[in-house]
Structures are given as structure tokens and as C-alpha cells.
C-alpha positions in Angstrom: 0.0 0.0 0.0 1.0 3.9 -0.5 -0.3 6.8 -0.5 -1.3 8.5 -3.8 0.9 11.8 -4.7 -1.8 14.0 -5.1 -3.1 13.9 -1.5 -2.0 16.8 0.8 0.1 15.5 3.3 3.2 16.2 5.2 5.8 14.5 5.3 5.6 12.7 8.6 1.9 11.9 8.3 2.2 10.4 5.1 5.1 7.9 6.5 2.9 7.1 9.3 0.1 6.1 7.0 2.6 4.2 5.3 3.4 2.5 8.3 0.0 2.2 9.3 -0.9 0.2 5.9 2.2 -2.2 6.0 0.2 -3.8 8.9 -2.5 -4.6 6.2 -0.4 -6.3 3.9 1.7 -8.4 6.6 -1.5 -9.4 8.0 -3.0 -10.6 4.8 -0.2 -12.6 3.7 -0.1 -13.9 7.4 -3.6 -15.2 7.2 -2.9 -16.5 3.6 -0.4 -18.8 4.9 -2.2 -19.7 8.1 -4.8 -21.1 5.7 -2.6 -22.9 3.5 -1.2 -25.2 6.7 -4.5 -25.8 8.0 -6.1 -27.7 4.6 -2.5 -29.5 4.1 0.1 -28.6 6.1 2.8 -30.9 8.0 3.5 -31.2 11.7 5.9 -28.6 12.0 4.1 -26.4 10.1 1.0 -26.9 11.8 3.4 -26.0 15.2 4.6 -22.8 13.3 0.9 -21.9 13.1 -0.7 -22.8 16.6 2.2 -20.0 17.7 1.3 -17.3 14.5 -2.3 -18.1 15.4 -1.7 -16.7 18.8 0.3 -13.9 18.3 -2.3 -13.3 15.6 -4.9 -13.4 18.2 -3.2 -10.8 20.1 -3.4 -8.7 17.6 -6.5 -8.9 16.6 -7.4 -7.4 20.5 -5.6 -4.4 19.8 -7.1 -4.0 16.7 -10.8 -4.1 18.0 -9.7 -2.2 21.3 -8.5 0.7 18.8 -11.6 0.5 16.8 -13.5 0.7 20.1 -11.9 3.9 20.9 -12.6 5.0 17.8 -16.3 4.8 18.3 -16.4 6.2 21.5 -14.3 9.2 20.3 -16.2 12.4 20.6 -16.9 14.0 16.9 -16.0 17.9 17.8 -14.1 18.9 20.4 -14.6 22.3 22.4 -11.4 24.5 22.6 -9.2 23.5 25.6 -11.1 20.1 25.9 -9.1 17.0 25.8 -8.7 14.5 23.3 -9.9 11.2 24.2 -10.5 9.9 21.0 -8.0 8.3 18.3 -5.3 10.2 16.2 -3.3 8.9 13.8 -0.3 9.4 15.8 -2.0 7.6 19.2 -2.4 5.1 16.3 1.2 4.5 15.1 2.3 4.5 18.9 -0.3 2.4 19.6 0.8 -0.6 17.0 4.9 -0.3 17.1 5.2 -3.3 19.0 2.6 -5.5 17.3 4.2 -4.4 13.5 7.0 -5.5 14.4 5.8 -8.6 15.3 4.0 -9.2 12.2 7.1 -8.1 10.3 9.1 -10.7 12.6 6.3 -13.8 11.2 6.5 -12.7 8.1 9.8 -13.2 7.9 9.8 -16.2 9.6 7.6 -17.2 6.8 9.4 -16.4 4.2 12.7 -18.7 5.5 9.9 -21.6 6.5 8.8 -21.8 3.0 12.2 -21.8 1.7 13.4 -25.0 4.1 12.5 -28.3 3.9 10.5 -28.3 7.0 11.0 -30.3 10.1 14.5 -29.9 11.6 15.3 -27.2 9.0 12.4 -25.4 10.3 13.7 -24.8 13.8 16.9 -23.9 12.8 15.7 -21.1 9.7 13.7 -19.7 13.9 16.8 -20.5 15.8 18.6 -17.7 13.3 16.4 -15.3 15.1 17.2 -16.2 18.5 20.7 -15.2 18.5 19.3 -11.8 17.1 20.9 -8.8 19.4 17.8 -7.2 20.1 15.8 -8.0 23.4 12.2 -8.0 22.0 13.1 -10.0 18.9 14.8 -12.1 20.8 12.5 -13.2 23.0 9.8 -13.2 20.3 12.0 -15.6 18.0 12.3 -17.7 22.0 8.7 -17.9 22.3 7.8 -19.0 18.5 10.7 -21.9 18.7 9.5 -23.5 21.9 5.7 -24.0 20.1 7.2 -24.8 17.0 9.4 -27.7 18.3 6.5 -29.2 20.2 6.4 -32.3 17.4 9.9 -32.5 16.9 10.2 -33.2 20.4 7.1 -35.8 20.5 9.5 -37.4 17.7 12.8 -37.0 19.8 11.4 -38.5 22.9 9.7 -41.4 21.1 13.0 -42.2 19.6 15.4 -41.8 22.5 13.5 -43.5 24.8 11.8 -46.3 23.2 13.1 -46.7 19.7 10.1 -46.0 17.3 10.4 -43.2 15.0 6.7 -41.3 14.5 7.5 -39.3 11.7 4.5 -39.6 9.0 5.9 -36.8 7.1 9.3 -37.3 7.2 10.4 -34.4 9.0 12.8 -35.5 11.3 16.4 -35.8 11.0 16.2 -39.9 11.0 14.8 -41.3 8.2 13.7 -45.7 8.0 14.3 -47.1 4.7 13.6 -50.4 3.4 16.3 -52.9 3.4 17.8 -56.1 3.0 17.0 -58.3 5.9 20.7 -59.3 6.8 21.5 -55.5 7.0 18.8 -54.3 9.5 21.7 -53.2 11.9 23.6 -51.1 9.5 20.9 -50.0 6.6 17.7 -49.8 8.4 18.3 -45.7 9.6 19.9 -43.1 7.9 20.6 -39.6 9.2 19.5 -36.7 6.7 22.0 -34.4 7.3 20.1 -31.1 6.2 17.5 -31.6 8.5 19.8 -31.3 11.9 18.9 -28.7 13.8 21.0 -26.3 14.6 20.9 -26.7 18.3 22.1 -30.2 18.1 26.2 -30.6 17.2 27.5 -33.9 15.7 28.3 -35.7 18.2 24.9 -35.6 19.5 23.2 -36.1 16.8 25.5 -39.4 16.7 24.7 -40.3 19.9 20.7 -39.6 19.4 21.2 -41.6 16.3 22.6 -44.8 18.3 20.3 -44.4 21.0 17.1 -44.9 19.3 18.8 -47.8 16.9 19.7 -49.8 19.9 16.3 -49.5 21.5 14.8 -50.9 18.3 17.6 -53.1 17.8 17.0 -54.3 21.3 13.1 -54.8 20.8 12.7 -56.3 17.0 16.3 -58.2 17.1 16.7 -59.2 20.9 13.5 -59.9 22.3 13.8 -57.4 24.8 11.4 -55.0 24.5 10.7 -55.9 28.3 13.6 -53.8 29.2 13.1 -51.0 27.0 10.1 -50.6 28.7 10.8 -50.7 32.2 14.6 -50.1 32.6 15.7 -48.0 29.9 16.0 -44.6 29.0 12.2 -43.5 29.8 13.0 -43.9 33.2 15.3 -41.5 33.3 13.8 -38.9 32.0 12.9 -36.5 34.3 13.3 -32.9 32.8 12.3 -30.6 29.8 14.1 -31.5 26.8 13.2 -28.4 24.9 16.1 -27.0 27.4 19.1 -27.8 25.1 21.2 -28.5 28.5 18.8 -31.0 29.9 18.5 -32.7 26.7 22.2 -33.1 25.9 22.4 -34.4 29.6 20.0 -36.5 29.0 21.1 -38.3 25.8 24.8 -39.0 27.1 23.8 -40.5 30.2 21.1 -42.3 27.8 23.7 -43.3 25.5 25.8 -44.7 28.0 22.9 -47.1 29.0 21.6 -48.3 26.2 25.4 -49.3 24.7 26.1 -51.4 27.9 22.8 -53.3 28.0 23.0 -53.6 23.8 26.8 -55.3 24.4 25.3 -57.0 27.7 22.6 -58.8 25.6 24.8 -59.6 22.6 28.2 -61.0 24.4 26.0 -62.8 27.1 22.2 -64.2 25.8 23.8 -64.3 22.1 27.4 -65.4 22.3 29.4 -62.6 20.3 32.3 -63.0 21.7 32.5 -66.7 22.1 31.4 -66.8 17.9 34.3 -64.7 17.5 36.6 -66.6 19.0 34.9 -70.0 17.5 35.6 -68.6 14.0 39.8 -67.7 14.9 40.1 -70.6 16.7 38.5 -72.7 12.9 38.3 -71.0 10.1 41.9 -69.6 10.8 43.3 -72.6 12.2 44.3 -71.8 15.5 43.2 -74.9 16.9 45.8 -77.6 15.9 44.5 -80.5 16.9 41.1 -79.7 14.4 43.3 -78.4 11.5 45.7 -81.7 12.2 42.2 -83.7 11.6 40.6 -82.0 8.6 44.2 -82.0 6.8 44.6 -85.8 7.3 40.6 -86.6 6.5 40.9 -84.7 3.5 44.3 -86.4 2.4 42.0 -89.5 2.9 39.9 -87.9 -0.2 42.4 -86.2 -2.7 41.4 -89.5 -5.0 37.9 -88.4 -5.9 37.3 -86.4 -8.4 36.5 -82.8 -7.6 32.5 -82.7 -9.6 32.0 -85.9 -8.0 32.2 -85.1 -4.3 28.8 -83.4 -2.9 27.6 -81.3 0.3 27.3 -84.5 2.1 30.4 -85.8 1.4 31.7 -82.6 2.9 29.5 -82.7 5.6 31.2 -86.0 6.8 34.7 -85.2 6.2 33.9 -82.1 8.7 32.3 -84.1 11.1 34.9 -87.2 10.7 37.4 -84.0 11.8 35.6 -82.7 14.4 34.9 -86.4 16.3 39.3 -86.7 15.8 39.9 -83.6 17.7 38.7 -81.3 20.8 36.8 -79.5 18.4 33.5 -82.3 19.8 33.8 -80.3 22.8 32.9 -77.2 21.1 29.4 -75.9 22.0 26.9 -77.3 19.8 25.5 -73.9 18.4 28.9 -72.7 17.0 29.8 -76.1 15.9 26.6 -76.4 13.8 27.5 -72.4 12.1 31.0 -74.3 10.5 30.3 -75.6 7.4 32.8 -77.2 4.7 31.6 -76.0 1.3 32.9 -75.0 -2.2 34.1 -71.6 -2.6 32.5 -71.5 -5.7 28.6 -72.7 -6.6 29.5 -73.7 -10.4 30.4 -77.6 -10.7 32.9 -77.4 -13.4 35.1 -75.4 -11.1 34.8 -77.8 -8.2 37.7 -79.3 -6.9 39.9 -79.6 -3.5 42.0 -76.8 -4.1 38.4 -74.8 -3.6 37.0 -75.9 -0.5 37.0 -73.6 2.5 35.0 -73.0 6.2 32.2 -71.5 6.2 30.5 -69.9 9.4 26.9 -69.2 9.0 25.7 -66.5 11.9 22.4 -66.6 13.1 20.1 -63.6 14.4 21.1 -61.2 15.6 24.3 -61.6 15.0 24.5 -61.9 11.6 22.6 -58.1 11.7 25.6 -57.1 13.6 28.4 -58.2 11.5 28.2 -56.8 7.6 28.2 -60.3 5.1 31.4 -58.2 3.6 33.1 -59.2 6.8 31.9 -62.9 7.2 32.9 -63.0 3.2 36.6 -62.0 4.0 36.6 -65.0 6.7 35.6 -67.2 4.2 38.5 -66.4 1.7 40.8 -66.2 4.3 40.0 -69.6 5.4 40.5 -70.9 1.8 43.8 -69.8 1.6 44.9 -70.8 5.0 43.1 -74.5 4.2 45.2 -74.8 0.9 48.3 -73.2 2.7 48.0 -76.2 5.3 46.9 -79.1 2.9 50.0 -78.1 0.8 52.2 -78.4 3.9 50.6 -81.6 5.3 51.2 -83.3 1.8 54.6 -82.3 1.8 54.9 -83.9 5.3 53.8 -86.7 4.1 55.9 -86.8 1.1 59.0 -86.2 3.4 58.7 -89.2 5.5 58.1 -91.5 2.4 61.4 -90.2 1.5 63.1 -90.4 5.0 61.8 -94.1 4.9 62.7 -94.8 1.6 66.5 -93.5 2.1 66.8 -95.9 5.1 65.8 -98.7 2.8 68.6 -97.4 0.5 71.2 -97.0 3.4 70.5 -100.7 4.5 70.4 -102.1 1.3 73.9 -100.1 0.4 75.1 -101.7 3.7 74.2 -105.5 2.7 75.9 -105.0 -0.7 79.1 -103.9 1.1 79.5 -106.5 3.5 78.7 -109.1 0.3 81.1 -107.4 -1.7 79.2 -106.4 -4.5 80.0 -103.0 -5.5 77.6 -103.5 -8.9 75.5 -100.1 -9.9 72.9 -100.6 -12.2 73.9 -98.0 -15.0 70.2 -95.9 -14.9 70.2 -96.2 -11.1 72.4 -92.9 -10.3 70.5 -90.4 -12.4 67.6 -91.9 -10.6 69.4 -91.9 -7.2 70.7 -87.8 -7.8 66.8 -87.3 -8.8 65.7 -88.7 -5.4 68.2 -87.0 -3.9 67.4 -83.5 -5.3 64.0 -83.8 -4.5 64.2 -84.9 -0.9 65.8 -81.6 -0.5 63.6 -79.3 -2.9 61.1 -81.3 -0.2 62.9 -79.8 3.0 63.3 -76.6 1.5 59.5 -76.3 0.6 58.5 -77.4 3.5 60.7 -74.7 5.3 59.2 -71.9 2.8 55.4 -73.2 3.6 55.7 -73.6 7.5 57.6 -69.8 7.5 54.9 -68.3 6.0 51.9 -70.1 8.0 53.9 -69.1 11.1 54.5 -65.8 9.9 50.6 -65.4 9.4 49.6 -67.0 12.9 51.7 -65.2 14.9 53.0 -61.7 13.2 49.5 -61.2 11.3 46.5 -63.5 13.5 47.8 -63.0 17.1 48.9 -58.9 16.3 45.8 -58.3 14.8 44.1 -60.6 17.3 45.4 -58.8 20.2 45.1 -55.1 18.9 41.2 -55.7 18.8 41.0 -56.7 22.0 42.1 -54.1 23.3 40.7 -51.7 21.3 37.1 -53.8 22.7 38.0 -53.5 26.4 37.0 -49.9 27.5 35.1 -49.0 30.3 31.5 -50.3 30.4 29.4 -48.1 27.9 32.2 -46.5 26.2 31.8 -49.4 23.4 29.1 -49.3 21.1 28.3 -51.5 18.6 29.5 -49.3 15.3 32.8 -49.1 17.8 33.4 -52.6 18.3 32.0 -53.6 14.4 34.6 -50.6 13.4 37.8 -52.7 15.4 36.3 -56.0 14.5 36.2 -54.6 10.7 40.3 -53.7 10.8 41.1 -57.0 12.5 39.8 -58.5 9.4 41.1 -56.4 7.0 44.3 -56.6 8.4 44.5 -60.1 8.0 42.5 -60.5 4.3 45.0 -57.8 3.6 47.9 -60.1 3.8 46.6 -63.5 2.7 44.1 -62.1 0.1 45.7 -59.8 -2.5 45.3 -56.6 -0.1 48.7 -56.4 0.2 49.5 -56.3 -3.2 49.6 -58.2 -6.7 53.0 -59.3 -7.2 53.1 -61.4 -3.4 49.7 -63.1 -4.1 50.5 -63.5 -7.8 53.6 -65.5 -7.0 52.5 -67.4 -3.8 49.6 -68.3 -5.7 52.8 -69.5 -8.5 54.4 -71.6 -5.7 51.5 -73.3 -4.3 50.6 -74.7 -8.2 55.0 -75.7 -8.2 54.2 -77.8 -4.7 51.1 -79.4 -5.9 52.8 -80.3 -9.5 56.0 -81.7 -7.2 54.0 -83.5 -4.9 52.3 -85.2 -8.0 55.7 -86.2 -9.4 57.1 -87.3 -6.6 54.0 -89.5 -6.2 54.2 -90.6 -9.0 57.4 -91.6 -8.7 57.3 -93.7 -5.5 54.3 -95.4 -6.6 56.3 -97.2 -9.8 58.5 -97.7 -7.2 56.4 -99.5 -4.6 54.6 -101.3 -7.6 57.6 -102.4 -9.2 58.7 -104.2 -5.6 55.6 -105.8 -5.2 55.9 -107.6 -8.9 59.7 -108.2 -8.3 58.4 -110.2 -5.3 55.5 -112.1 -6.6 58.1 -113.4 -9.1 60.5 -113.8 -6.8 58.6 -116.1 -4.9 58.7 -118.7 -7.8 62.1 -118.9 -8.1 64.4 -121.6 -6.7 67.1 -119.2 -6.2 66.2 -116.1 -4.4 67.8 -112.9 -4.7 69.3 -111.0 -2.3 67.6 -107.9 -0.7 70.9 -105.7 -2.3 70.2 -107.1 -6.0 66.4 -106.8 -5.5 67.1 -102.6 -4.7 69.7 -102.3 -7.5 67.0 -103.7 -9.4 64.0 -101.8 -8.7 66.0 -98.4 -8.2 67.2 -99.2 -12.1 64.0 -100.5 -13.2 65.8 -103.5 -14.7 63.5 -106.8 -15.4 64.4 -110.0 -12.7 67.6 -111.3 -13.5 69.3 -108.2 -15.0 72.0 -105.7 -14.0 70.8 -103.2 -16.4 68.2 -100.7 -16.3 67.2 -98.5 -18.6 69.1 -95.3 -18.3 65.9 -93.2 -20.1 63.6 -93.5 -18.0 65.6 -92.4 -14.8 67.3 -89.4 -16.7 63.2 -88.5 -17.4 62.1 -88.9 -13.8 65.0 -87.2 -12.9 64.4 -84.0 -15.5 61.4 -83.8 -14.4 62.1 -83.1 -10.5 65.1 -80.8 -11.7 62.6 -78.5 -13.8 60.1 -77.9 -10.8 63.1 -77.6 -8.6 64.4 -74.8 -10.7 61.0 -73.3 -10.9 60.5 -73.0 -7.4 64.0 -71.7 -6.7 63.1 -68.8 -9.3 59.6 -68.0 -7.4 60.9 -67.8 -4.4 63.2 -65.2 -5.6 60.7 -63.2 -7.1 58.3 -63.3 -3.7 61.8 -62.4 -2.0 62.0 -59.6 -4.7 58.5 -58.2 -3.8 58.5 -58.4 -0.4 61.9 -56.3 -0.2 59.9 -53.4 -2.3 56.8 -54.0 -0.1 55.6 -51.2 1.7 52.5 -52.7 4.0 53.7 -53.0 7.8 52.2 -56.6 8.2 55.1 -58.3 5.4 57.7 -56.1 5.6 59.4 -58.6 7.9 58.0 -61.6 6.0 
């Protein structure tokens, strides 16, 4: 509104008439928006407008008191006599305070229509608030203690029993529908924007973990019973609308609900124990068990990978388990390990891919991300090959130790007989056996360096660094805490076995473990057409009239010469023994490389390696 140029007026009157008309306009755009909220407004909104509605209502008093003056004003005045009625200047004195009180919800509005509503909403009024002057500031105090009504309804409902009421998504916490195994971790989501600015991070962190644990508790843990009587409602004795009593509030709240949340998981639910079950298995830090699976499964390395299924597993677990202390175990976490492929498709079964499984149950298996549980599982595959390799090279080992003895004794006889006779093929043979009893040592040296390495430098550092890191003070460890330590543990170790810790280590370790399999298949190989070839020299043997002696028998099964000759054929030994010398040589040039990559190798966990 203004006034029209060609009216008479001074200067002053026409800026009070000005001023006079602004409260027009501000009131009309007030009511506008009034009735706007009440056909479809939101919560917070609808707060706003229970406060605008009473400062509205305020105003509307002085309005009709000033038109009731203006009625009983007398119409002419006698000289001297004194005016009762109303002036124009009585007027503008008269509405200073309540113009600028519309001019304040205007404004207020304005910012309110710009937000997002909700927690944006109290903080566009909390702008006010730390406005220098007195009567604004009080007004903007007054308008943010109605207008945070529902967001404190929400608050409280969340903080003290874990159920978020927010129909129009207005608060700072938003549910979303997830996968079932991430109702820990995907479930709620903060929405940053809508943080009022009253509340700092940390707080909002700990008002986020407060209600997740109380749902958590009730949904997941079957104790809504304790929510209800014992948690934080209890407690709750003041005003949260006071920004002191509610940040007093949710830390001594946040303390609670973290030790009852850990209380219920380590004790009704086992997390601890699970953990422990799953380093003391699926890493092989129980001997005894890993001793018993390696030996069952060296019992099986005839059948063919496609042909072996979940049963046959199933048994070879169980036939470990009964063999060790691992029957001991408690039956739930005994019944989460599982033997399985590592991969579903059939044409890539085999040995070389089996590996523990754990399977967690609710709630645990909420708690800790399938990421996490899918690291143990690769980790176990490598440590499972890593210690069949081994075991078969153990085995190898003493069938050579025994084998040498044989030789020794039968090198003995043929001294004290006198007969210093060599078959011609047997020393090629001989140097072959030789070379690969000590490529045998030396792999077995390479193998049990790097499983001790990762037991004790890698399992037990890690091991011991989350344990600490788990052990504070009784509600200082939340679940996001521990999850975060029990995350690195992991990592730490994946890091090192599972191609974290670089290409060229896990490229060549994976190099060797194919050179020790392809050895131990040779030299297999090899002592089998041994042992076969002294069963038929002593089935025909046996029919002779005159016997051999045990010296001519070895010269003759070392130079795989036919019964009754001295001469072998040189071909075959000079084969068996090429053979042996290739993957020697191979091995020898990996383990340089590994050697080569570690030395360059950067990661703290193999730089002594």
C-alpha cells in the first residue's frame, strides 16, 4: 500500500500512514499462509501456526480495542477540551510493538517456505534467537518452543523407546527399506540437512545410536521388556526443549543403552565366544582340528573334484571334528562351521576350492556386515590350501626319509657281500631322489615360514590389537565401535593372505602353491612305480628256486631293470630325474621373485616376512 501523490500530506503523516498500511499487507499474507497449513500442512508447520495463530490473536485485540476507541471518540471537540479519542499518531504509537511482530512472522515465513521443514524449520527460527535485540529475541524464543512441540514428541519417542513417529518425514532420521541381513547397519539413515542447529554432531551421533539400539533391542533381541521398564524413559525427568537437559540426558542415555545392547549380545547371544569360534577354525588356530581335517581330507584327494557333494563334505567335517577337541565345542557354533565349495558352479569344483564356512544366526549376523563374514571365508580358503600343501609335503617327506633308510640298509648289505655292482640308470635316478628330498625340506621350510608368519606376526597382532581396542570401560563401546575394530582385525588379516597387500606377493604365492602341488604329483608318481615295481619283483620272486638278495632286488627296482638283470634302462631315470630338476628350478626362481616383492613391499604386516 502507499499513499497517492496528489493527497495533501506532510511528510511525517504520510510515513505514518505508510506504516500504518504495512500492517494490512503483513496481515494478509499472514492469514494466507495460516490457511494454506490448516487444509494441508505438515506437523511442523501446523506447530509454526498454533504460535502465528496466537500472536495473531493478540493482535486482533488491539485491533478491536482501537476501533473501540474510535467509536467512543467524541466528533468535535470544544477548545481546551481534551482529546480522548484516536489520532493517527496515538495510532502508530499504539501498533509499534505489534508491527513489528508481524514483520518478525512474516519473515519467519518467508525462511519456513524456503526450508525443507521439520529440523530445517527450527533452525531457519533458531537464526532469530541469536538476534541482538531483546524483544526479537524473546519473540523468536517464544515461536521456537511451540514450534518444536512435534519435533520433540518425535525426539522422545526415539530416545526412549526406539520407534520413529514421523509420518511426514520431517525428522532428521529417516527408515528405509532394506535387505534383511543389514537391519543393523541399513535400516536408519541420518539426513544431514535436516539437523537442527541446536544439536552438534556428536549428538546427533549419539541420538542416532540411541534410538537404533532400542529398536535393535526390541525387534532383534527380544527385549522389548527392558526397553520398557529399565531404559531410558526412566530416566527422564526434565524438559528436553532446554538444550542442557536434553544433551544431559542423551549421554547419560547413550551410556545405557550401549552397555545393556553389548550386555545382551556378548551374554544371551554369544558374540564373543562366535568370534573366538571362528579364529580358533576358520583360521586354524586350533591344531588339533586343522591336524584332523588335513589328514581326513588327504583320505579324499582320489575323488574327483565334480564328484564329491555337500554330504560328502558334511562328513569329512564331522569325521574331523569327532578326531579332535573341536566335539567339545558348543553345539550352536559347531553347527554355524560348514565345509563348502568356494565357488557354486560344478565345473570349477575341486579340492583346491573348498573352505569354512561360518553361517551366523540372528542377531548376530545383523551385527556383523556379510562383507566381513565373506573376508573370513576367503581367508579360510587360503589358510586351508596353505596347510593341505604343507601336510602333503609332510607326508611326502617321510616316504622319502623311509625310503633313504631302505637305500642306506640295502647299500650296507651290498658292502658286507662285496658287490659293489651299480645298475647304469640307477644314479640319475638316485641324484633325482636325492634333489627332490631336498627341494622337499626346502618347501616345507618356505610353507611352514609363511603359516607361522601369518599365525603369529598377522592372526595373534591383529588378534590382540582388537582386543584391546574392545576392552573400555562399560558403555564407552558401542556396537559401530566394536564392528569398526572387528572390521580392521579383518582387514588386516585379508590384507595379507588375500591380495590386499599387493599383486606381485599373491600373484607368486599363488605361482608356488601350483610348483608344490605339481611336485608332490611327481614325486607320487614316482614312488608309486617304485612300490609297484617291488611288489611284482616279489610275486616273481617267490617262484624262483634261487632267491635274490635284498641288495640285487634294490639295485633292481631303483634301475627298473627286469628280474635277473643288471641293467636298467638309463631313459627312464634321466626322465624322472628331468622332471624333478625342472620344478626344482622353478621353485627356486619364485621364491626369488616373492623375495623380490616383499623387499619393495611397503604394508607393515610383510615387511618382515
Amino acid at each position: 500500500y502507499v499513499v497517492v501523490p496528489k493527497a495533501r500530506l506532510s511528510r511525517p503523516t504520510r510515513s505514518m500512514v505508510s506504516l500504518l498500511s504495512e500492517l494490512g499487507g503483513l496481515t494478509r499474507d499472514i492469514q494466507n499462509y495460516i490457511r494454506d497449513v490448516d487444509r494441508e500442512g505438515r506437523l511442523f508447520e501446523q506447530s509454526f501456526c498454533t504460535e502465528l495463530k496466537a500472536e495473531m490473536s493478540d493482535y486482533y485485540k488491539l485491533v478491536s480495542d482501537i476501533e473501540g476507541r474510535l467509536f467512543k471518540a467524541p466528533r468535535s471537540l470544544w477548545p481546551g477540551e481534551s482529546q480522548l479519542g484516536v489520532t493517527l499518531r496515538r495510532m502508530y504509537c499504539w501498533t509499534t510493538e505489534a508491527r513489528q511482530k508481524l514483520r518478525l512472522m512474516a519473515t519467519a515465513i518467508v525462511k519456513v517456505q524456503e526450508g525443507k521443514g521439520g529440523g530445517d524449520v527450527l533452525s531457519t527460527i533458531s537464526t532469530l534467537v541469536d538476534d541482538g535485540d531483546p524483544f526479537i529475541q524473546a519473540f523468536a524464543q517464544q515461536l521456537l518452543k511451540t514450534a518444536s512441540a512435534p519435533f520433540n514428541h518425535i525426539l522422545v519417542s526415539w530416545i526412549t523407546d526406539g520407534e520413529l513417529v514421523d509420518p511426514y518425514k520431517e525428522f532428521f532420521i529417516r527408515e528405509r527399506e532394506g535387505r534383511r541381513d543389514m537391519f543393523w547397519s541399513e535400516k536408519y539413515t541420518v539426513a544431514s540437512d535436516m539437523i537442527p542447529v541446536h544439536i552438534n554432531g556428536e549428538m546427533t551421533r549419539k541420538i542416532f545410536q540411541i534410538g537404533r539400539s532400542l529398536n535393535f533391542l526390541r525387534v532383534a533381541c527380544d527385549d522389548a521388556q527392558w526397553v520398557a521398564e529399565g531404559g531410558p524413559r526412566t530416566q527422564l525427568t526434565g524438559d528436553i526443549s532446554d538444550p542442557r537437559t536434553l544433551e544431559t540426558f542423551v549421554y547419560r542415555s547413550s551410556s545405557m543403552v550401549n552397555e545393556r545392547l553389548m550386555s545382551v549380545l556378548r551374554d544371551k547371544f554369544g558374540l564373543v565366544s562366535h568370534i573366538e569360534a571362528i579364529r580358533r577354525y576358520l583360521l586354524f588356530e586350533q591344531g588339533d582340528f586343522a591336524l584332523a581335517l588335513m589328514e581326513v581330507l588327504e583320505n579324499q584327494m582320489d575323488r574327483s573334484g565334480q564328484n564329491i557333494m555337500a554330504h560328502d563334505l558334511s562328513a569329512v567335517l564331522s569325521s574331523a571334528v569327532r578326531s579332535s577337541n573341536a566335539q567339545y565345542e558348543d553345539p550352536d557354533r559347531l553347527s554355524a562351521i560348514v565345509l563348502t565349495f568356494r565357488e557354486e558352479n560344478a565345473q570349477l569344483r575341486g579340492w583346491d576350492e573348498v573352505a569354512l564356512k561360518y553361517n551366523l544366526s540372528a542377531p548376530l549376523s545383523y551385527v556383523i556386515p556379510r562383507s566381513t563374514m565373506r573376508q573370513y571365508f576367503e581367508v579360510s580358503h587360503f589358510l586351508l590350501r596353505l596347510k593341505r600343501v604343507e601336510h602333503s609335503l609332510h607326508t611326502i617327506w617321510r616316504q622319502q626319509m623311509t625310503e633313504a633308510r631302505a637305500q642306506l640298509r640295502a647299500e650296507e648289505l651290498q658292502r658286507r657281500k662285496g658287490d659293489t655292482k651299480t645298475a647304469e640308470g640307477q644314479g640319475p635316478l638316485r641324484r633325482a631322489m636325492r634333489q627332490s628330498a631336498i627341494a622337499c625340506s626346502e618347501m616345507i621350510q618356505f610353507f611352514h615360514q609363511v603359516q607361522r608368519y601369518i599365525a603369529l606376526n598377522v592372526i595373534e597382532g591383529a588378534w590382540g590389537e582388537f582386543i584391546e581396542s574392545t576392552s573400555g570401560r562399560s558403555g564407552e563401546i558401542d556396537i559401530d565401535k566394536w564392528n569398526e575394530s572387528h572390521t580392521k582385525y579383518v582387514n588386516i588379516i585379508h590384507n595379507v593372505v588375500c591380495g590386499g597387500s599387493g599383486p606381485g606377493f599373491q600373484r607368486n604365492l599363488a605361482g608356488i602353491f601350483n610348483t608344490a602341488l605339481q611336485f608332490i604329483a611327481v614325486v607320487r608318481e614316482l614312488y608309486s612305480e617304485q612300490a609297484l615295481g617291488l611288489r611284482r619283483s616279489d610275486s616273481r620272486s617267490s617262484t624262483k628256486e634261487n632267491h635274490e638278495t635284498m641288495s640285487e632286488r634294490f639295485q633292481r627296482i631303483m634301475g627298473g631293470s627286469k628280474p635277473g638283470s643288471s641293467t636298467p634302462p638309463a631313459d627312464s631315470a634321466a626322465k624322472q630325474a628331468e622332471r624333478v630338476n625342472t620344478i626344482v628350478l622353478r621353485f627356486k626362481d619364485q621364491v626369488k621373485d616373492i623375495m623380490r616383492v616383499l623387499s619393495h613391499n611397503t604394508t607393515s604386516d610383510l615387511q618382515f616376512l
